[in-house]
N, CA, C and O atoms as a GROMACS GRO file, in nm:
protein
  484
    1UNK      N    1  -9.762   9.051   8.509
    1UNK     CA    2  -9.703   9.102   8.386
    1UNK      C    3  -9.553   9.072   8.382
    1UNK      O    4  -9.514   9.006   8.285
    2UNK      N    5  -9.453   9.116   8.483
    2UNK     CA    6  -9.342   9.071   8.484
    2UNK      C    7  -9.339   8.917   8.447
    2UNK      O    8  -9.265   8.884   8.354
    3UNK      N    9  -9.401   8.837   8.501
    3UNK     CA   10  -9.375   8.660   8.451
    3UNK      C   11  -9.396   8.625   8.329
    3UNK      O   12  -9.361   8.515   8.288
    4UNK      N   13  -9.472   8.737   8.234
    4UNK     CA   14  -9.528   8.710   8.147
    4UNK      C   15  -9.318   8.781   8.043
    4UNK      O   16  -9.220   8.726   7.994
    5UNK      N   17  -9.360   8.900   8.064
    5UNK     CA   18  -9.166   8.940   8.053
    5UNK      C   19  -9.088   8.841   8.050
    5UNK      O   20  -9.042   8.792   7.947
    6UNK      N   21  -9.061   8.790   8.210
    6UNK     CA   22  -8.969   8.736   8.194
    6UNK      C   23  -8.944   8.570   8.114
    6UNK      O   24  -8.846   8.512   8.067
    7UNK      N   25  -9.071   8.542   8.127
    7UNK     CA   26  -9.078   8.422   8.018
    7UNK      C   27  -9.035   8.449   7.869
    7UNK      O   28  -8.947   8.379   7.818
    8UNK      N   29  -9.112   8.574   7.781
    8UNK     CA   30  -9.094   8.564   7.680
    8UNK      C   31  -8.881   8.596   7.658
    8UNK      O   32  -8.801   8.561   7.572
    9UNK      N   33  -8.869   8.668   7.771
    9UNK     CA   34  -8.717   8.688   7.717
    9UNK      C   35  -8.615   8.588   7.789
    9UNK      O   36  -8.493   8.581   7.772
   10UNK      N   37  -8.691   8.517   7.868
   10UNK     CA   38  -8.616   8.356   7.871
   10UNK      C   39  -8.627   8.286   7.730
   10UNK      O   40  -8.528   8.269   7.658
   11UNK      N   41  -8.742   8.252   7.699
   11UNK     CA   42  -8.770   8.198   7.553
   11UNK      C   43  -8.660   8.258   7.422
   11UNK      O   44  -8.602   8.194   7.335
   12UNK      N   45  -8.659   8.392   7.450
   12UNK     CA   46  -8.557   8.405   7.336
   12UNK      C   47  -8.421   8.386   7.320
   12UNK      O   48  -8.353   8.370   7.219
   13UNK      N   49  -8.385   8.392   7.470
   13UNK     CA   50  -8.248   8.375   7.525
   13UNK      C   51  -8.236   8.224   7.486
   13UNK      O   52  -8.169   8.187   7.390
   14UNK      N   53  -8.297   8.149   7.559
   14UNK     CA   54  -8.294   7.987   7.494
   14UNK      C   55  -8.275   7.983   7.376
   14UNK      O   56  -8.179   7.909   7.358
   15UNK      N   57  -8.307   8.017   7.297
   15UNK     CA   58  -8.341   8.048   7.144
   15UNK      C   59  -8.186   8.076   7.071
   15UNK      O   60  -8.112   8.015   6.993
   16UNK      N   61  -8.184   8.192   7.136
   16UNK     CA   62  -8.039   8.247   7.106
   16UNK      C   63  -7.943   8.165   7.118
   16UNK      O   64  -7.868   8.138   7.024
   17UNK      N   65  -7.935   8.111   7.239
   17UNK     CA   66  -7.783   8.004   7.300
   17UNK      C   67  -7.810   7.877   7.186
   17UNK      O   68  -7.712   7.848   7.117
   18UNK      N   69  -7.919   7.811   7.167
   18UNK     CA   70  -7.902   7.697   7.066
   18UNK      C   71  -7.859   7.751   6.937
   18UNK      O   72  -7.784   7.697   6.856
   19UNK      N   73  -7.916   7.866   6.927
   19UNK     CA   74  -7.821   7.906   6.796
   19UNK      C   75  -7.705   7.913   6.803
   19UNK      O   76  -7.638   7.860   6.715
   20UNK      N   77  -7.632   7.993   6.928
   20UNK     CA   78  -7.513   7.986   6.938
   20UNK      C   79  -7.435   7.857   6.962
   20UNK      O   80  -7.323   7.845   6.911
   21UNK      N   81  -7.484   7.765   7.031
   21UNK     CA   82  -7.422   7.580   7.021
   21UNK      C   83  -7.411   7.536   6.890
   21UNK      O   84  -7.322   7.457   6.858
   22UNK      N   85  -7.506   7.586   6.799
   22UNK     CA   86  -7.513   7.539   6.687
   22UNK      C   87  -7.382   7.595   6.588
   22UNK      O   88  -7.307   7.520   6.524
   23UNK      N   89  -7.374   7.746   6.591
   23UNK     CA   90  -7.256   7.782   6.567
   23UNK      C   91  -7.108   7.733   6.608
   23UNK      O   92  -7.008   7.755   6.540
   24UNK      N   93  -7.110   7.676   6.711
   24UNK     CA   94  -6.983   7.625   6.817
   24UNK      C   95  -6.961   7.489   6.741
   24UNK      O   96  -6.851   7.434   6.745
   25UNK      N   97  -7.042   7.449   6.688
   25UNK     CA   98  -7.015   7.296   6.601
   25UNK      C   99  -7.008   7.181   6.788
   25UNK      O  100  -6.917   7.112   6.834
   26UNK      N  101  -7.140   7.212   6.837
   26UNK     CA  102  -7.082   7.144   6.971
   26UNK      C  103  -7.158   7.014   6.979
   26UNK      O  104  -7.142   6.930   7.068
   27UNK      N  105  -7.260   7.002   6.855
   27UNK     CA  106  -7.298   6.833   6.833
   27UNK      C  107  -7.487   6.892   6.820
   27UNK      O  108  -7.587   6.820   6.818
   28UNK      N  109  -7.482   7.007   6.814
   28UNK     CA  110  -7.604   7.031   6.781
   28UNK      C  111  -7.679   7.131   6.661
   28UNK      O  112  -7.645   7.249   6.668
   29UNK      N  113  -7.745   7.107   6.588
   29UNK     CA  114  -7.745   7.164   6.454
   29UNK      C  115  -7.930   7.213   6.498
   29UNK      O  116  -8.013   7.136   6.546
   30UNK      N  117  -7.956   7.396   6.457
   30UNK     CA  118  -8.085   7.379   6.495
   30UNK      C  119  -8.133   7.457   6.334
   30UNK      O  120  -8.253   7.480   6.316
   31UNK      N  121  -8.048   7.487   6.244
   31UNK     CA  122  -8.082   7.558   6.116
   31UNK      C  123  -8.118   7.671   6.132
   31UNK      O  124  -8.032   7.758   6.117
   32UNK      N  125  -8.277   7.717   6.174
   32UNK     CA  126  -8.311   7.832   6.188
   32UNK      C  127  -8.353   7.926   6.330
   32UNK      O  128  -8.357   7.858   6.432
   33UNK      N  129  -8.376   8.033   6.342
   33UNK     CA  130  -8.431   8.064   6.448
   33UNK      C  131  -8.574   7.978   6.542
   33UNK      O  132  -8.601   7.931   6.653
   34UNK      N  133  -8.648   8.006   6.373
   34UNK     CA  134  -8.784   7.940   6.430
   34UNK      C  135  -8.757   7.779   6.482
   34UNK      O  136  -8.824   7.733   6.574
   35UNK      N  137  -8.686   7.726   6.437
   35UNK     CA  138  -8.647   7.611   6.501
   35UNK      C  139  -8.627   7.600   6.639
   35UNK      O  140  -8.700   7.536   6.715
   36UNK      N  141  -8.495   7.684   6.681
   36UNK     CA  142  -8.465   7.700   6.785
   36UNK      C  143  -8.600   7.779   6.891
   36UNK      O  144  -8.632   7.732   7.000
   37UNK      N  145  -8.638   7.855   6.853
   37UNK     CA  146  -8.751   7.919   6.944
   37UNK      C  147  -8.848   7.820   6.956
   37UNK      O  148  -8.881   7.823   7.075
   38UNK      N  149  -8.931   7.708   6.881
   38UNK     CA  150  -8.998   7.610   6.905
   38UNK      C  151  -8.931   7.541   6.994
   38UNK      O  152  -8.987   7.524   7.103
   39UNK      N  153  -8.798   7.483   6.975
   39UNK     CA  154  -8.754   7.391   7.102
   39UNK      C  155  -8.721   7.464   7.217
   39UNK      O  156  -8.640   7.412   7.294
   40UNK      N  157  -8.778   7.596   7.249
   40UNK     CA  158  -8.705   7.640   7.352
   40UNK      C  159  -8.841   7.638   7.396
   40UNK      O  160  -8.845   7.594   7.511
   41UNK      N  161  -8.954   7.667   7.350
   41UNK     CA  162  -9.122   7.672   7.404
   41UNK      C  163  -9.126   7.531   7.430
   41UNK      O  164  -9.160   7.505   7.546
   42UNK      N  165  -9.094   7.406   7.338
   42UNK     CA  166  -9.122   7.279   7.415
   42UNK      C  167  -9.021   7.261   7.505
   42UNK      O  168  -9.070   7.221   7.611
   43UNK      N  169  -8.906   7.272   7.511
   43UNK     CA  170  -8.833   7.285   7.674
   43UNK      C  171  -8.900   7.328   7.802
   43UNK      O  172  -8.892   7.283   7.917
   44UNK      N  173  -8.952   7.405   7.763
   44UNK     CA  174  -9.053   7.520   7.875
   44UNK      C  175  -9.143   7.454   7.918
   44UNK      O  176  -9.170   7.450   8.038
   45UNK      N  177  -9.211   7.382   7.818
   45UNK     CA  178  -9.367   7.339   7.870
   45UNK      C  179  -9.334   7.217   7.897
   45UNK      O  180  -9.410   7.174   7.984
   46UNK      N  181  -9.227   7.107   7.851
   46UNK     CA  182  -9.241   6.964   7.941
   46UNK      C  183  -9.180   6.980   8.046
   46UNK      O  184  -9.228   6.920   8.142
   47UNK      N  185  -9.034   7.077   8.075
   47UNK     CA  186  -9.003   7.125   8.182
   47UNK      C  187  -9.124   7.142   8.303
   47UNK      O  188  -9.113   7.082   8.410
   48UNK      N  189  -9.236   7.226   8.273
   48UNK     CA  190  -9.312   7.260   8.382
   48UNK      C  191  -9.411   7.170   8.409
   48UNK      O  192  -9.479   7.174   8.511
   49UNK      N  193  -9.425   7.073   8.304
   49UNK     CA  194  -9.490   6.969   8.301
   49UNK      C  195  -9.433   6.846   8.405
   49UNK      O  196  -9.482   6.804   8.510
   50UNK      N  197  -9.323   6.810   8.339
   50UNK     CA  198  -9.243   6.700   8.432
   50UNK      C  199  -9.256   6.760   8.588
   50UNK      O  200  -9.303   6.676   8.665
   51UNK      N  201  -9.226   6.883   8.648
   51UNK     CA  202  -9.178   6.919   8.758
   51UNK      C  203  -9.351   6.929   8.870
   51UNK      O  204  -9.368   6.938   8.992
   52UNK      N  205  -9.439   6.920   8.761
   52UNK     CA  206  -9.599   6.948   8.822
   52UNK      C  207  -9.628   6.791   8.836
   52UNK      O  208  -9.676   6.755   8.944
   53UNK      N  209  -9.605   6.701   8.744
   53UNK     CA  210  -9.637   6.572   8.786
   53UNK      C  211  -9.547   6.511   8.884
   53UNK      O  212  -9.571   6.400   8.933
   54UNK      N  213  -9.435   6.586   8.916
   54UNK     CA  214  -9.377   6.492   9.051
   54UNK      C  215  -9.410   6.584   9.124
   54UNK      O  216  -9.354   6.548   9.228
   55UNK      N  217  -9.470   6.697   9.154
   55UNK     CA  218  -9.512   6.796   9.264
   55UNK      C  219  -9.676   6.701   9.302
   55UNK      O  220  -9.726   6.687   9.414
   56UNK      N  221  -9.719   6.659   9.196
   56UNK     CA  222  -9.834   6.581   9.250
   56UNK      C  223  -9.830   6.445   9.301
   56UNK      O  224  -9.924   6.399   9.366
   57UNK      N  225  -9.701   6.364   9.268
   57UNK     CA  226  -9.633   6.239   9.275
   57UNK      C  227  -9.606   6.234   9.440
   57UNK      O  228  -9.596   6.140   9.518
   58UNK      N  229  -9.597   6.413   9.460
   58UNK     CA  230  -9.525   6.411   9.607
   58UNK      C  231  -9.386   6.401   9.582
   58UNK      O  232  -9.333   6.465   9.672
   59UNK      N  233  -9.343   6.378   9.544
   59UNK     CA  234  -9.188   6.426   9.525
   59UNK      C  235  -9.150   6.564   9.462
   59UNK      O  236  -9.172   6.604   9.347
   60UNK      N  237  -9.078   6.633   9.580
   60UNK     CA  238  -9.001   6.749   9.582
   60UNK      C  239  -8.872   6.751   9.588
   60UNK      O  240  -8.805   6.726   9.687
   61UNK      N  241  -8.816   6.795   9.432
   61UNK     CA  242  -8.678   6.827   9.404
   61UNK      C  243  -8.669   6.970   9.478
   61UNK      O  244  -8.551   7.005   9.488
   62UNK      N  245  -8.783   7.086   9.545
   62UNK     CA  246  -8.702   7.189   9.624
   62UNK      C  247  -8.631   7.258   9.526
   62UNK      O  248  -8.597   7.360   9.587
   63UNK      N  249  -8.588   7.266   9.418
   63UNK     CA  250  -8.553   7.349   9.300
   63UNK      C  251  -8.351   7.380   9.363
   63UNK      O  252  -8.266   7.467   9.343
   64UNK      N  253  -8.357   7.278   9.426
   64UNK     CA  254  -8.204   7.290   9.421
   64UNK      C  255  -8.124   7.164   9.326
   64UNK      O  256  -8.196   7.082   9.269
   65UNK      N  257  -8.001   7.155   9.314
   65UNK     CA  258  -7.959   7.028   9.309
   65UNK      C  259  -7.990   6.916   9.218
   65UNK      O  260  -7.922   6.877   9.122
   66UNK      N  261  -8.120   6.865   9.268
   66UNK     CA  262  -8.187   6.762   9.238
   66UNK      C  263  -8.242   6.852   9.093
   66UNK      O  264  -8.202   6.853   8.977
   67UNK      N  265  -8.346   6.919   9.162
   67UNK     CA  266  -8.402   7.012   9.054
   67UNK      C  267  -8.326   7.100   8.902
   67UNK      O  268  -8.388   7.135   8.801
   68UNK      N  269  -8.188   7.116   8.930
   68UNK     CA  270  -8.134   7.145   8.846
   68UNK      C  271  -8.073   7.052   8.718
   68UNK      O  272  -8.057   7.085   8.601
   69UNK      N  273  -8.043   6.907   8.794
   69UNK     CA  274  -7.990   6.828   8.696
   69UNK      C  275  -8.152   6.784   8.645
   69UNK      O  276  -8.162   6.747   8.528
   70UNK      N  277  -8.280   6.788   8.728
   70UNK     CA  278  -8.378   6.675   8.644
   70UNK      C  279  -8.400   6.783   8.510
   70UNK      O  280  -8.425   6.739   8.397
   71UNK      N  281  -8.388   6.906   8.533
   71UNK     CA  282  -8.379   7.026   8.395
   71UNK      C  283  -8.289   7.040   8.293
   71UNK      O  284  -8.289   7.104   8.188
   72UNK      N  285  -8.211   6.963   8.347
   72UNK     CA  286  -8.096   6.959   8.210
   72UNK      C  287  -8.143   6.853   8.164
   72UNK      O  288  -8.204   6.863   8.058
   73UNK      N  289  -8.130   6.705   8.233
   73UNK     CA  290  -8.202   6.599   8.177
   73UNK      C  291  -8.320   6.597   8.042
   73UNK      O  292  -8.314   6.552   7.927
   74UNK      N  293  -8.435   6.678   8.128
   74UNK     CA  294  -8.550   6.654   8.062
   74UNK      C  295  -8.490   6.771   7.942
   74UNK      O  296  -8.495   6.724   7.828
   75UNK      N  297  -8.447   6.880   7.948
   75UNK     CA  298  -8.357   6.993   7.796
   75UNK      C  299  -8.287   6.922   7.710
   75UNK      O  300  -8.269   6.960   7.594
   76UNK      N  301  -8.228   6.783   7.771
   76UNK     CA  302  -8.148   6.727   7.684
   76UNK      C  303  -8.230   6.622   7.609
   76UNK      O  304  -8.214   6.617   7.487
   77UNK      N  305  -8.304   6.549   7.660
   77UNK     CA  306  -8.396   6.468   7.597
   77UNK      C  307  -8.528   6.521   7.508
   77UNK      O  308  -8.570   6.431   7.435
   78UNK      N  309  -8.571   6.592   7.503
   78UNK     CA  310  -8.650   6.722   7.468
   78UNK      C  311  -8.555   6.733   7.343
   78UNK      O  312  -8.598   6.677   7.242
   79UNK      N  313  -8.399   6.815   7.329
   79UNK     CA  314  -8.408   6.860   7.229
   79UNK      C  315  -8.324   6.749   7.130
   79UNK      O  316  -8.272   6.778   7.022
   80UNK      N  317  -8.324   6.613   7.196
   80UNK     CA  318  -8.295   6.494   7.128
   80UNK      C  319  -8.414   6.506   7.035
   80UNK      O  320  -8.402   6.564   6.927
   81UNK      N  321  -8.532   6.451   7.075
   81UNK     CA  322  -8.647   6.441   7.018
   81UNK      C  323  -8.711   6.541   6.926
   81UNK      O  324  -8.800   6.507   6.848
   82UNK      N  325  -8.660   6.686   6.937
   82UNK     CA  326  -8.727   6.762   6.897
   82UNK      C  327  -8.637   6.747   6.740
   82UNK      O  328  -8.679   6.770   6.627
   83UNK      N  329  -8.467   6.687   6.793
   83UNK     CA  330  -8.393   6.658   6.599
   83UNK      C  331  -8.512   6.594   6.524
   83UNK      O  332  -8.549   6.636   6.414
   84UNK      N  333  -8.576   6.486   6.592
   84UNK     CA  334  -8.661   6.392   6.539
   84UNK      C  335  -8.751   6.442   6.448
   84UNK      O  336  -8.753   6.403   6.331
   85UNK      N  337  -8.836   6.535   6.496
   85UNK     CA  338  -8.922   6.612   6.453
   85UNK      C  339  -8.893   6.722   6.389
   85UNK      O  340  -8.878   6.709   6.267
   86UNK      N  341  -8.880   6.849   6.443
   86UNK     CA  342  -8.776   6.970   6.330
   86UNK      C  343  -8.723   6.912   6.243
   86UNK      O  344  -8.644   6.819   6.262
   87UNK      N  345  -8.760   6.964   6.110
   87UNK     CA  346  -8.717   6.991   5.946
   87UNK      C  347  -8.563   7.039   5.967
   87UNK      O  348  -8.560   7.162   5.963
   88UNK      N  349  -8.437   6.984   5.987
   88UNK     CA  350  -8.314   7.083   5.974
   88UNK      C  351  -8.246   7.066   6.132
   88UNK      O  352  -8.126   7.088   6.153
   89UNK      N  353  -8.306   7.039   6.199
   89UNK     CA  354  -8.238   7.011   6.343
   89UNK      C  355  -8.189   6.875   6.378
   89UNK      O  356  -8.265   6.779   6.383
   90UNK      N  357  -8.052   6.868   6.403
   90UNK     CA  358  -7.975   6.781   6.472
   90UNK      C  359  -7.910   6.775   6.564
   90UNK      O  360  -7.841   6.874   6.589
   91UNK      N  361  -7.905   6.673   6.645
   91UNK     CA  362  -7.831   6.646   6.775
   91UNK      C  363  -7.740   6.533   6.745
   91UNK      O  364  -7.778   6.440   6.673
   92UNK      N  365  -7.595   6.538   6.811
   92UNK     CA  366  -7.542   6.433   6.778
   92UNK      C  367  -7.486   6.374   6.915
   92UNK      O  368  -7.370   6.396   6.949
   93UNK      N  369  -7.564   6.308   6.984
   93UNK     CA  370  -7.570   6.220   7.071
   93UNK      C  371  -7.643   6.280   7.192
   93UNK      O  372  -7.724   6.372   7.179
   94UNK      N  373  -7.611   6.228   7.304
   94UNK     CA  374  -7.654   6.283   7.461
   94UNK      C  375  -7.579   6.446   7.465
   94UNK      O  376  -7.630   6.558   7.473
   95UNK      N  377  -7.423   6.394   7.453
   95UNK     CA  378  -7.283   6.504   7.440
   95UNK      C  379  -7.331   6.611   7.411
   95UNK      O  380  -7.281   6.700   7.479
   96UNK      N  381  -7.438   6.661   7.310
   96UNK     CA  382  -7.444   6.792   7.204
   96UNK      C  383  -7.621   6.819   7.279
   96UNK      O  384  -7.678   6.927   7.298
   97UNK      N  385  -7.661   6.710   7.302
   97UNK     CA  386  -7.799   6.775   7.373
   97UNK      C  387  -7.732   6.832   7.523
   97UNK      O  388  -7.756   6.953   7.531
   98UNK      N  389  -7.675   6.797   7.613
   98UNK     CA  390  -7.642   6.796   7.736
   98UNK      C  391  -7.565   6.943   7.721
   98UNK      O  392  -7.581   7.032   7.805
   99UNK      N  393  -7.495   6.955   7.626
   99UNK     CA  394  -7.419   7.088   7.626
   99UNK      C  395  -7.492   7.192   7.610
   99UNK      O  396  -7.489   7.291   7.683
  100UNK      N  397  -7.592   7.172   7.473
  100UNK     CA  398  -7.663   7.276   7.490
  100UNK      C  399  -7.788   7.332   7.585
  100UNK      O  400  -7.821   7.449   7.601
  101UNK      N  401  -7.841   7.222   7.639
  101UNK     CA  402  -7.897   7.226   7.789
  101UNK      C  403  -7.848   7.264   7.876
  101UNK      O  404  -7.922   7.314   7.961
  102UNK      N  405  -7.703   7.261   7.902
  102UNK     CA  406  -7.608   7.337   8.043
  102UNK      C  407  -7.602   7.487   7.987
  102UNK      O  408  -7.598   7.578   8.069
  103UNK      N  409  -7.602   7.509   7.877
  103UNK     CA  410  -7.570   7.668   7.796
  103UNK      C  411  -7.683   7.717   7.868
  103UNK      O  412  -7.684   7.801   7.958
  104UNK      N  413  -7.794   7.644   7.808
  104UNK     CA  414  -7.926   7.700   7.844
  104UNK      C  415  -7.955   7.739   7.976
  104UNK      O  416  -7.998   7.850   8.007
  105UNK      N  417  -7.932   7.651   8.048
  105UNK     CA  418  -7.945   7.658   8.227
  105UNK      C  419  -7.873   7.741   8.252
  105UNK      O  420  -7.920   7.828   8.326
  106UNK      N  421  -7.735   7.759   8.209
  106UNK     CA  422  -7.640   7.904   8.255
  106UNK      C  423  -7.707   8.045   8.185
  106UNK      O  424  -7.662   8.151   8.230
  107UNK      N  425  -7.756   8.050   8.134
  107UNK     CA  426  -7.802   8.102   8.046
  107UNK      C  427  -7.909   8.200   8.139
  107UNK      O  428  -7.898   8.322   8.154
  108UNK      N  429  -7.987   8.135   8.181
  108UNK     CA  430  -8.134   8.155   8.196
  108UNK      C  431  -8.168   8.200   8.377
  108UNK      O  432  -8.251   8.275   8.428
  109UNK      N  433  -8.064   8.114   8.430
  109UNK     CA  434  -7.965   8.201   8.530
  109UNK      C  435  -7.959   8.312   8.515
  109UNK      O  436  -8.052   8.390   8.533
  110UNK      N  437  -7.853   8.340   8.482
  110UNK     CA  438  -7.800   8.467   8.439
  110UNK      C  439  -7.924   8.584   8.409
  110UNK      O  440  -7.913   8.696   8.460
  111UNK      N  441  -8.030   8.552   8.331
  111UNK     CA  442  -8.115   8.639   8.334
  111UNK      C  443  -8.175   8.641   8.435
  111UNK      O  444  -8.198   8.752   8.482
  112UNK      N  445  -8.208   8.557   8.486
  112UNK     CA  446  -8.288   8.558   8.590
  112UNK      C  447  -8.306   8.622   8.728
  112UNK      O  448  -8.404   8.658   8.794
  113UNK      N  449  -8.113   8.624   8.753
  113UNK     CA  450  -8.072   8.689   8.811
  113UNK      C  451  -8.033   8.858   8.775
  113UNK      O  452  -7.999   8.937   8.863
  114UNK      N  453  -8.045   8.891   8.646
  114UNK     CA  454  -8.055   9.004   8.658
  114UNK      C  455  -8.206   9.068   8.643
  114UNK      O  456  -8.221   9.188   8.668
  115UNK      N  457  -8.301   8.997   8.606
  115UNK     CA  458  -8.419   9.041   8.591
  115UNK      C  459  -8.460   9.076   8.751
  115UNK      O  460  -8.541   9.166   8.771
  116UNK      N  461  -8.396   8.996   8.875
  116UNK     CA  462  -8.435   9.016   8.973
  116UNK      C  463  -8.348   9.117   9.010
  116UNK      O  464  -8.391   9.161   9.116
  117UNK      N  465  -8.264   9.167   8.983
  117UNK     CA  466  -8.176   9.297   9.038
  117UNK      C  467  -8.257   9.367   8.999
  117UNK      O  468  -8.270   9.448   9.090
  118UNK      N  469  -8.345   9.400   8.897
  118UNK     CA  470  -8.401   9.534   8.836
  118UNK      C  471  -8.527   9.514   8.842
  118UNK      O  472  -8.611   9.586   8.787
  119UNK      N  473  -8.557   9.388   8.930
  119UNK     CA  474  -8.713   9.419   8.977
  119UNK      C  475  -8.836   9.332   8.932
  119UNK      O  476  -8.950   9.328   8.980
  120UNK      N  477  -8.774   9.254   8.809
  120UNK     CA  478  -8.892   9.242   8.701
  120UNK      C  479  -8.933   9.093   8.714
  120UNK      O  480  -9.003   9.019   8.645
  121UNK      N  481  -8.854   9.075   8.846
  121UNK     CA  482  -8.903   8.927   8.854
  121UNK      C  483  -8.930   8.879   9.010
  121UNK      O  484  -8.969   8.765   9.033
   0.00000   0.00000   0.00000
């Protein structure tokens, strides 16, 4: 039950910060919430996707380091693609995906680490 928690209020937190990049004028435009909450569910799922096909590839990023930049990577390319698709969402270059992907990663941190102070994770 907690994973199930802490996912949905990762998801919104993601959600939140692209809205807030979007406000910052930082090269990324997401219009609405529902926008942003869709690209934060497809972040999620090619995220766990990409990281399961190199866990079967045999290659282990170990969730340090390695693992952290291939997550910004795949957040930034993700919500390139997702301008493509979303009605109202823009990215304006690598620059504005990459930023709001580092928001996100600090972001999600941050909860993460407090969800584990209080147990719930």
């Amino acid at each position: 039950m907690s994973l199930i928690i802490g996912l949905i209020l990762w998801l919104v937190a993601a959600a939140v910060v692209l809205l807030v990049v979007d406000r910052l004028n930082l090269g990324l435009k997401v219009g609405t919430f529902g926008n942003a909450a869709l690209a934060a569910v497809v972040i999620a799922i090619v995220t766990v996707v990409v990281e399961w096909l190199l866990g079967v590839l045999g290659i282990s990023l170990g969730g340090g380091l390695l693992g952290a930049i291939l997550a910004l990577i795949v957040a930034a390319v993700i919500l390139m693609l997702s301008a493509r698709i979303f009605k109202g969402m823009s990215v304006s270059g690598f620059g504005g995906a990459i930023i709001a992907a580092i928001a996100i990663a600090v972001v999600g941190w941050i909860l993460n680490w407090l969800l584990g102070l209080l147990g719930l994770v």
